[in-house]
C-alpha positions in Angstrom: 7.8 -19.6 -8.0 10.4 -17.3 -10.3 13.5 -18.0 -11.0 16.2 -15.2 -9.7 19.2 -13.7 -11.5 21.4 -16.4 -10.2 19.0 -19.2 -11.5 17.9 -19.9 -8.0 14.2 -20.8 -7.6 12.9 -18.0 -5.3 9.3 -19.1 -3.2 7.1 -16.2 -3.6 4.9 -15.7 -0.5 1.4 -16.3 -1.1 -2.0 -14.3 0.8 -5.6 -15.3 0.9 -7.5 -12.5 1.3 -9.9 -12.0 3.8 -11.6 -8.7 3.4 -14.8 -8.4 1.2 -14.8 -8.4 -2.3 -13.6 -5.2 -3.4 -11.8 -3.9 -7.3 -9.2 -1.6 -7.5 -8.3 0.6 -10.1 -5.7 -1.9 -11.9 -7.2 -4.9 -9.7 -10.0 -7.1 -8.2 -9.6 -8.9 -4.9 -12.3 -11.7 -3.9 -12.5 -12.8 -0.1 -10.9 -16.2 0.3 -9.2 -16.2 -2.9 -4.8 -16.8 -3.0 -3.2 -14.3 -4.5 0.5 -13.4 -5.0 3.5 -12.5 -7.0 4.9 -8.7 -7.9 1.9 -7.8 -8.7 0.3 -7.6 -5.2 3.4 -6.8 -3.6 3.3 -3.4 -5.7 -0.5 -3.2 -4.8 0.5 -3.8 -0.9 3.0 -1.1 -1.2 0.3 1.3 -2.7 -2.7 0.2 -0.5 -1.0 -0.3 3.0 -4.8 -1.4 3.9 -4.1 -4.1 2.1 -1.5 -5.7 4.4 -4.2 -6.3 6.7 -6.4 -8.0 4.3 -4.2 -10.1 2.3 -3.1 -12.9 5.4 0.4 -15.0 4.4 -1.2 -18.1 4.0 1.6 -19.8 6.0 0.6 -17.8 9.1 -3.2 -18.5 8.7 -3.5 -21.3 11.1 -2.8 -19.0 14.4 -4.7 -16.1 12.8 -7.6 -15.6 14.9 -10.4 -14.6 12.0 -12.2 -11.0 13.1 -15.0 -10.2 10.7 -15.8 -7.0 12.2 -12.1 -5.8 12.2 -12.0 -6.6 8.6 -15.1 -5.4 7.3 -14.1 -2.2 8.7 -10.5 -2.3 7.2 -12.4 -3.1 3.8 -14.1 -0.7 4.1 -11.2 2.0 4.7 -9.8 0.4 1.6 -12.5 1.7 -0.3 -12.8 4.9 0.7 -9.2 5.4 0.3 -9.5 4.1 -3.1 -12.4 6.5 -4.1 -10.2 9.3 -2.8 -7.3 8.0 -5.2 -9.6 7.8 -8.3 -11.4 11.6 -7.3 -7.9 13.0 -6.5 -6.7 11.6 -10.2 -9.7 12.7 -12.1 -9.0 16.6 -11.1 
């Protein structure tokens, strides 16, 4: 939880992620680990793969669990990551 500018106690939405083990540039994700805060919602925002992987863990009970839809969504992740760090090295 953080507190807003009003002193309010805002809930931060929290994801488990779901997709295989996989680091990022300025991050590491490990499947069926909660993560949340500003952080990851930057990380979302730059990584719209990552919407896919990282489940709101207050809508996990009716998500039906698809393995082979997110192995290959992890996978897309990483190759758009490798394309990130090649395109930043030139």
């Amino acid at each position: 939880m953080s507190e807003t500018m009003n002193g309010a106690i805002k809930e931060e939405t929290k994801y488990i992620y779901l997709g295989r083990n996989i680091d990022l540039p300025e991050f590491g994700f490990t499947k069926g680990n909660v993560y949340y805060g500003d952080k990851i919602e930057e990380l979302k925002k730059k990584y719209p793969l990552l919407d896919k992987l990282l489940i709101n863990i207050e809508e996990l009970a009716r998500y039906e669990k698809n393995e082979l839809f997110l192995e290959k969504i992890s996978q897309e992740l990483k190759e758009e990551i490798e394309e990130k760090i090649k395109g930043g090295s030139e």
